[in-house]
N, C-alpha and C positions, 0 to 999 in steps of 0.2 A: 535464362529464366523463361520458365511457358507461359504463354500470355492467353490460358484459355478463363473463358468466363467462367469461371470456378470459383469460388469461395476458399476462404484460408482453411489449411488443416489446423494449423494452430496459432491459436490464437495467443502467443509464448509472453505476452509482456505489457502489463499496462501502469506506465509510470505519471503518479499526479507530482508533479517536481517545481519547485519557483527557485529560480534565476539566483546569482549570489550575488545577496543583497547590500546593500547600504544602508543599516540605521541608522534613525536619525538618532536613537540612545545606544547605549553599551558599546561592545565592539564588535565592528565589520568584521574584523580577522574571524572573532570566536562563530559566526553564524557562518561566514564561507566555509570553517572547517567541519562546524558540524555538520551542513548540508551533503558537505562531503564523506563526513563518518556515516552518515545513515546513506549516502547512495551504496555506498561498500558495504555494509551488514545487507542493504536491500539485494544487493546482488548476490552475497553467499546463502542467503538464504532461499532466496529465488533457485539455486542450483541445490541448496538441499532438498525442496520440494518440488523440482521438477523432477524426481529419478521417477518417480512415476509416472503413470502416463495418463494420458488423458486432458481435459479440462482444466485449467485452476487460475482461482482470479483472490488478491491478498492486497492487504494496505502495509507495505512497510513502515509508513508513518504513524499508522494508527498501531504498530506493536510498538514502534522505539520509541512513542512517546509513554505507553504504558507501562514500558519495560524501563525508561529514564526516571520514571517515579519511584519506581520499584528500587531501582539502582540508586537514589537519594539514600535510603535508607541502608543499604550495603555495607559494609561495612569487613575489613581483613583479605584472606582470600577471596571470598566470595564477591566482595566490590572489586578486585583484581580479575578475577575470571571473568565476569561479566563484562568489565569496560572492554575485554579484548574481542569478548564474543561480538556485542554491539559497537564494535569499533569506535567506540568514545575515544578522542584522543585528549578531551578538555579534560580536566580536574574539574572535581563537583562543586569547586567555587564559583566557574568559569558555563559549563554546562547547563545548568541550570535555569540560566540567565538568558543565555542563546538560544534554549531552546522558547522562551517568553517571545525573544525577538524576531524569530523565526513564523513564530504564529501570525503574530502582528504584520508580517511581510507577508503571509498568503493570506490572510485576509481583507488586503489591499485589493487582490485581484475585483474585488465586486464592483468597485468604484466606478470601473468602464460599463457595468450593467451588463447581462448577458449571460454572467458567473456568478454562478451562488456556491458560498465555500463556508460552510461549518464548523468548529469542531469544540467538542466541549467532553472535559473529564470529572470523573466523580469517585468518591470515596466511599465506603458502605463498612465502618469497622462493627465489632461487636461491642452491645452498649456495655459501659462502665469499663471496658477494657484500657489500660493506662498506658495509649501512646503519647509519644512524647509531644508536649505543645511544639514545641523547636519545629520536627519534622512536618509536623500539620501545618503550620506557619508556611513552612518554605513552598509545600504545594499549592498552598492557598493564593502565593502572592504570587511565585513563578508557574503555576499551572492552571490558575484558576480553576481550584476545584471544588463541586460543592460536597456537603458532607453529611452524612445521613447515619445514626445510630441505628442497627438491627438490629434483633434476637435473633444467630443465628442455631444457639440450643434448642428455644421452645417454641421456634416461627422458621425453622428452615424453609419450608416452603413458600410461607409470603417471603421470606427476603428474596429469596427467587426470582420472583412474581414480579416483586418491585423492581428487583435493579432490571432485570428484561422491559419493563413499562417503559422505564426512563431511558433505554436506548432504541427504542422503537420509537420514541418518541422523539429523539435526536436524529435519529436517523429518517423519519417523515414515514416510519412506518416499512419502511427496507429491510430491515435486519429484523427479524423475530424469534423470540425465543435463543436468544443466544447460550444462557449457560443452563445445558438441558440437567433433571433431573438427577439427583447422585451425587453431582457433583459438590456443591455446599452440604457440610455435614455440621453438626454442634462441635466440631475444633477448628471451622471456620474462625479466624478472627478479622479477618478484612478483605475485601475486594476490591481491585482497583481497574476503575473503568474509562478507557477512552471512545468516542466516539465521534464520525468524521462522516460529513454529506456533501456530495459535491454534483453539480447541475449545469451542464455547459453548452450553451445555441454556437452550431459553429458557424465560424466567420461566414461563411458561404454553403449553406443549408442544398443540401440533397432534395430532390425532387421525386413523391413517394415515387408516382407514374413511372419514372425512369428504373424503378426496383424491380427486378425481374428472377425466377429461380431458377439457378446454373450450377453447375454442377463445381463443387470443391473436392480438391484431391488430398485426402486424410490422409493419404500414402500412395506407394509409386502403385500399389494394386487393390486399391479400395477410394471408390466417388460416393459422395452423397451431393445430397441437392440441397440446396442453401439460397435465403434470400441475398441477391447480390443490389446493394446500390450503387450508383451509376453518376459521374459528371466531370465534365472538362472544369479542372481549377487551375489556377495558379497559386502553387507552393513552393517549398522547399525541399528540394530532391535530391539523393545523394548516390551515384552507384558504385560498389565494389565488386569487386570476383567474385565473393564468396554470400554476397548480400546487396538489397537494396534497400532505402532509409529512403519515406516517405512521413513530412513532418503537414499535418493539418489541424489550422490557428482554430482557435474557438473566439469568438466574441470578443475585443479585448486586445487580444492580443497577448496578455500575459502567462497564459495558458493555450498547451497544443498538445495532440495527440500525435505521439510519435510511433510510426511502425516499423519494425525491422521483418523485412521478409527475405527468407534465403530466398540465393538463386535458384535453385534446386529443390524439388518436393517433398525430397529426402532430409533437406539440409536443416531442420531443425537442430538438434543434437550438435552438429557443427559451430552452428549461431552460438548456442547456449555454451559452448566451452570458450567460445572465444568472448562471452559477455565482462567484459571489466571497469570501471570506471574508469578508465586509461582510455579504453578503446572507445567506450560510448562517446567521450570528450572529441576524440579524434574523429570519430566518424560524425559527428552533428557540426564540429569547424568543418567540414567538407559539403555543408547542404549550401546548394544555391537556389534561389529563386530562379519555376520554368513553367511553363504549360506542361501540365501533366493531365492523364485522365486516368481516370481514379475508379478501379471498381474494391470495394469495400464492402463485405456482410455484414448484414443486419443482425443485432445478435443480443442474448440475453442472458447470464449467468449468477448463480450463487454458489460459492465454495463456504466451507469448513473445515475450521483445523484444529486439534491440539497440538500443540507444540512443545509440548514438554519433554518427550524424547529428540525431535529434531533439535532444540535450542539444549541440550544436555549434549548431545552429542556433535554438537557447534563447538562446546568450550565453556561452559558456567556450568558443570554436573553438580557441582557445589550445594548450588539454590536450590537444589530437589529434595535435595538430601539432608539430614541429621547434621550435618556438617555447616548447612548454612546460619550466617551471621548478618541478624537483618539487626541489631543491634543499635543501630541508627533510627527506629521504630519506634522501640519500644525501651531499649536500654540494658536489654534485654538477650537473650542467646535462644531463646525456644519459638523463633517464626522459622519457617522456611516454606518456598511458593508449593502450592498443590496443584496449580493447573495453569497455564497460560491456557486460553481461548479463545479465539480469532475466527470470524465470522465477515464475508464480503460479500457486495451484487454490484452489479456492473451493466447498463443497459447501453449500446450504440444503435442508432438509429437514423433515421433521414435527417432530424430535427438537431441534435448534438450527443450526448453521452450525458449517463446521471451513473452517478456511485454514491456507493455508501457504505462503511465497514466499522466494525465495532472489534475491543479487544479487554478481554477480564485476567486480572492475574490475579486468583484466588491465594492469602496468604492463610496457611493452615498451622497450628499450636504442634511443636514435636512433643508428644510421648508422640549517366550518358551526356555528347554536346547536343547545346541549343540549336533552336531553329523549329523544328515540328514536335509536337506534343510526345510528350514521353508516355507509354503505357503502364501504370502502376496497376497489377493484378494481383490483388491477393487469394490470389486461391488456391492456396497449401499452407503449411503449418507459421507460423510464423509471431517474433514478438513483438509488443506493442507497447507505449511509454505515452502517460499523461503527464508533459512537463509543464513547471512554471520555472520560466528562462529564466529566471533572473537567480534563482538559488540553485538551481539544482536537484533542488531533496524529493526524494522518490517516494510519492504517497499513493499510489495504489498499481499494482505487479498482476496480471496474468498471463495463461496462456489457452489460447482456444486449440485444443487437438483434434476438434470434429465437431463441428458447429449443429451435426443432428441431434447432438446429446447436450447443446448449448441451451436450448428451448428460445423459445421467443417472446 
């Protein structure tokens, strides 16, 4: 590994994740496993939108929960192809539930102060349209969602208008303009909206003075210059051949920002084939507590995505299509989804990290050893993981591939 004061090329991974929990209702089993079905959809999809290059920063959490809503009402094939895509391994007796208990586990983290963790979903059907009370029930009570009648016939535009208001507003103003123009038409009949904020002082706060701009290596024949911050910690550190694993707590405790930096400049591409829920498990039982010093970019990003051809060509082409059975909705055979829409920002800085990521799934009507400080440099491509230890569950994924085109 080169240990020049560079900045990371890539910025490959940023996972918000809590510990597997213990509730104190429903069951432990059903919340460990689903922590664990959404780290494995987080990571195939991570590899499906890494084939590009470049920048990109996503909330796993905030599509599988929009996407688990969406999946309530599934129904045949279609609810078959989806649980495979979203690696649901529960039955939608069992899911639904976990995912309630699941919330209520990451929104413990605040308790220690330091951490602020949001998240809230909402419903926007079209008015007088006859979904099922049954289905609305089930989200209301396991997803807590609020619910708002549109005209999206003779008000396309305000409904727009509105449901962007309401995730801007969830999101503290982060996310704007999420589902741009076009996209709601008059055979809109529902939209379904999550939304996730998250704000975290870490344990041991960077010192701005010590930031200074060094050069990061994008690749083995392209530097740009990047602010780099600077400090001797004590964390948890882990090194292999092919990777080093530096884990830095926020506030708390119950939340950390996990980095995987190849050895190698090049090693990006490497890292990401070998990403698995096997192996991330394997490589975070191998961190121990050491003096490390820690150079880290300073960094700022927003990504956008439709997903509707990546998540089609996952395994659910079903839901896109003529073919889908949302049935569980409305009672009906004539929904099937027109857009998933995912929208993320991501800031690290001296002080801790703030994210925030929104997700719409428009339903449309068919017609090293100890002893001396170890040097952690991140200054080449590499990925990055906001965990909450205690589940597991992967809520916010990117990757920095050139922190010039990051912004600040």
């Amino acid at each position: 590994m080169k240990h020049r004061n560079t900045l990371w090329r890539h910025l490959a991974f940023l996972i918000l994740a809590w510990p597997y929990v213990t509730a104190a209702s429903g069951a432990p089993g059903d919340i460990t496993a689903l922590a664990r079905d959404n780290s494995s959809f987080a990571l195939d999809l991570y590899r499906s939108l890494a084939a590009t290059e470049g920048n990109a920063f996503f909330s796993p959490y905030s599509i599988s929960t929009a996407l688990a809503m969406t999946y309530a009402g599934a129904r045949g094939n279609t609810e078959k192809e989806m649980a495979a895509t979203l690696r649901f391994s529960l039955g939608q007796e069992n899911l639904h539930p976990a995912f309630a208990e699941l919330e209520k586990q990451l929104t413990k983290v605040q308790q220690g102060g330091g951490v602020r963790w949001m998240a809230a979903n909402s419903l926007w059907p079209q008015d007088g349209y006859p979904f099922l009370p049954k289905y609305l029930e089930l989200l209301k009570k396991r997803y807590g969602v609020s619910v708002t009648a549109l005209d999206f016939g003779r008000a396309t535009e305000e409904a727009r208008r509105r449901i962007n208001g309401w995730v801007e507003e969830k999101t503290q103003g982060k996310i704007k303009d999420l589902i741009q123009p076009g996209v709601l038409d008059p055979l809109t009949r529902l939209v379904l909206v999550n939304a996730i904020y998250f704000k975290g002082k870490w344990a041991s706060q960077f010192k701005a003075a010590d930031t200074k701009e060094a050069p990061f290596h994008v690749s083995a024949d392209k530097t740009v210059q990047a602010p780099m911050m600077f400090q001797k910690l004590k964390c948890r550190h882990a090194g292999f051949p092919s990777l080093n694993i530096l884990e830095i707590p926020y506030t708390g405790g119950d939340v950390s920002l996990l980095v995987l930096l190849p050895s190698e400049v090049d090693g990006l591409r490497g890292l990401e084939r070998e990403l698995t829920v096997e192996n991330l498990n394997r490589w975070r039982d191998k961190l121990v507590e050491r003096d490390v010093l820690v150079y880290l970019p300073r960094f700022k990003m927003t990504s956008a995505f439709r997903l509707d051809d990546t998540l089609s060509s996952m395994g659910m082409p079903d839901a896109f299509s003529t073919r889908a059975d949302f049935a569980g909705m409305d009672g009906s055979n004539w929904l099937y989804i027109g857009a998933v829409i995912h929208k993320a920002f991501v800031e690290v800085n001296e002080e801790g990290t703030e994210a925030a990521a929104a997700t719409a799934v428009v339903m449309l009507l068919k017609a090293m050893p100890p002893g001396r400080p170890m040097i952690f440099n991140a200054d080449h491509p590499f990925v990055f993981l906001i965990l909450e230890k205690q589940t597991g569950s992967i809520l916010f994924m990117g990757r920095l591939a050139d922190p010039a085109q990051a912004g600040e």
